[in-house]
N, C-alpha and C positions, 0 to 999 in steps of 0.2 A: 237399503240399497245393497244389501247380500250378495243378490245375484250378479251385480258387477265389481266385486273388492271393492266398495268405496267408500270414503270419510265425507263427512260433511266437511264443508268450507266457509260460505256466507250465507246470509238471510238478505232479501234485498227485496225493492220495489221496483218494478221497469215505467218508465211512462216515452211514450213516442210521440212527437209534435208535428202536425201537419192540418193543411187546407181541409175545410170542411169537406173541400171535393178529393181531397185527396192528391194536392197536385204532384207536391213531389214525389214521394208513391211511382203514382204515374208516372213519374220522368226520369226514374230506379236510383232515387236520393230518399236518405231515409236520416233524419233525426231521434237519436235516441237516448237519452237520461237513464242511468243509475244509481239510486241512490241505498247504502249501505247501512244494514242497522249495526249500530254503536262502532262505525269507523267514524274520523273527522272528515275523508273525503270522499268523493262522489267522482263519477267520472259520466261525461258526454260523448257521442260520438258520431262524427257523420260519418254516412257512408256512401257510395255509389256504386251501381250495379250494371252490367254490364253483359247481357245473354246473348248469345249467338256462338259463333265461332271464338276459340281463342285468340288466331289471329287477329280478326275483327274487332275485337274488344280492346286486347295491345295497339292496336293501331289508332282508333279510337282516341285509347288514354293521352298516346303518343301526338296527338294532335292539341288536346287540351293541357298542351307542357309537361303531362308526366313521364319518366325518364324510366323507372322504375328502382332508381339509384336514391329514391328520398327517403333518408331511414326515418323520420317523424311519421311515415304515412306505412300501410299495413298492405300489402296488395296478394290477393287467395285467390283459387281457385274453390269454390263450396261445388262440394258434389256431394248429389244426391239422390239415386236412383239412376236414370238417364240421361238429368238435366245436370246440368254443368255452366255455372256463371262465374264470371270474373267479376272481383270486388275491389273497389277502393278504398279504405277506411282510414278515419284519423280519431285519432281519441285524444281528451283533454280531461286532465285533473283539474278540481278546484275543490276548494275548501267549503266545509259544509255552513249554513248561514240558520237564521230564524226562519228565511224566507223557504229555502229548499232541504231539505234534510231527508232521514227516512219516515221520520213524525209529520211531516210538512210539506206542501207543495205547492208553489205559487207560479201558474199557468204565466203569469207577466212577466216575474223575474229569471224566469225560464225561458221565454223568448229572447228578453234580452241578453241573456249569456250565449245564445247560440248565434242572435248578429253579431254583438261586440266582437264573439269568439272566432269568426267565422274563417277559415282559412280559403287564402284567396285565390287559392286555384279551383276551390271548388265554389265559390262567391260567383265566377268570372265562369267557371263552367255553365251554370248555373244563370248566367244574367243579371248581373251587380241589382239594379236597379228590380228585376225584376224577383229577386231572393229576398231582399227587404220588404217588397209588398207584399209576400208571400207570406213571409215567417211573422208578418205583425199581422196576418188574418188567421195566424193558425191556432188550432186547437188542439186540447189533448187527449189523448187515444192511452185510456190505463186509469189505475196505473194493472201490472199483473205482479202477484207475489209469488217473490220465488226462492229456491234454495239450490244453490252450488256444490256440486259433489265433485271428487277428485278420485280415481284410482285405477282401474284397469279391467278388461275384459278382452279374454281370451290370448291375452299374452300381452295387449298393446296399452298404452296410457290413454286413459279414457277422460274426458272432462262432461257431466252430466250436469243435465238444469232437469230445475222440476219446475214451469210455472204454472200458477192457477192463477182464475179471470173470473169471479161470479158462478162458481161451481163446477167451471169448465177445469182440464189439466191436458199439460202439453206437457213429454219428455222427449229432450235429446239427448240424444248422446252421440259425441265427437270426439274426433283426435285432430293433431298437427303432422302432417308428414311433409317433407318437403321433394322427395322422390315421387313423382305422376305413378310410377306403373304400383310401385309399394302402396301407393294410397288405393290402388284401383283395385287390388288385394284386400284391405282390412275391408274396403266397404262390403266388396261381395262377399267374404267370410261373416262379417258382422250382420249383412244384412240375410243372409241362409242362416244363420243363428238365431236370430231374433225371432224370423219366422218361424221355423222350427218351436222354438220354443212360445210361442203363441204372444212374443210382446211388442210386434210390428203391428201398429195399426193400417188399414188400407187409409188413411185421410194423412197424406204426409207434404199435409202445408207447414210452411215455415215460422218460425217465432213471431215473425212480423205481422202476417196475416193471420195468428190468434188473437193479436192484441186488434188493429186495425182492422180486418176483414179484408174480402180478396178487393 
């Protein structure tokens, strides 16, 4: 990873839980498992998504009780070329088991961490009743392995994933800005860069829809 100053960080596996048909997917919720080689813990994480307008999507939020004053929950704006989605995410630690680890994966006790776990504003977004029927039919989508790089490119702090899928590979590369117009800058710096230098793919589907599919 030369070309972007960066150090490796982790080794991991990803696995994403959802309906055979893919409902939540469809309904821009997304379940997602990682698990860490030789950490003790793992982290899960829902997420919700939200495309259209900004306003639209705050409003939205602001409707299913979020304030955007909840520090347990993560709320972004991901851009990415043209498209621009607002996200909701929450993440949860737990300790690694027999059942889940980076050595192990058990599609049951994986479900059951994500109802027991499940936070209830997004349960209730979601439809109490109808999230449990959901996440006890779901299946799993992965896993993909991957490696975490950290360092910088072209003057900004970078955070890079490598994953691979069955001989397939997907790289991102990201930063955190919290200024709209600064971020509206590195992308189109980084994205005239990339290109330039020939390591823009034209297929610039997201994480998710490498592991799951569109």
């Amino acid at each position: 990873m030369d070309i972007f100053s960066a150090e490796k960080r982790k080794t991991l596996k990803i696995y994403y839980l959802d309906t055979p048909s893919k409902e939540f997917k469809g309904a821009g919720f997304q379940h997602r498992i990682r698990l860490y080689k030789d950490e003790k813990k793992f982290d899960i994480t829902y997420k919700k998504q939200l495309p259209g307008s900004l306003d639209a999507a705050i409003a939205e939020a602001e409707a299913h009780g979020f304030s955007g004053d909840e520090s347990n929950y993560k709320f972004e704006v991901d851009a990415k070329g043209g498209e621009r989605i607002f996200t909701i995410s929450r993440k949860e630690k737990f300790k690694v088991t027999p059942a889940l680890s980076y050595e192990a994966f058990d599609s049951e006790a994986a479900k059951k961490l994500f109802i027991d776990n499940v936070p209830k504003k997004i349960e209730a977004w979601y439809g109490s009743v109808l999230y449990r029927q959901a996440m006890e039919q779901a299946t799993v989508f992965g896993p993909a392995e991957a490696a975490t790089y950290e360092g910088s490119y072209l003057g900004y702090v970078a955070d890079i994933e490598v994953w691979n899928k069955q001989g397939d590979q997907i790289v991102e590369i990201s930063t955190k800005e919290q200024n709209a117009v600064k971020a509206e800058e590195i992308e189109a710096l980084w994205r005239t860069n990339l290109q330039e230098a020939g390591y823009l793919s034209d297929d610039q589907s997201g994480k998710t829809d490498f592991i799951m599919g569109n």
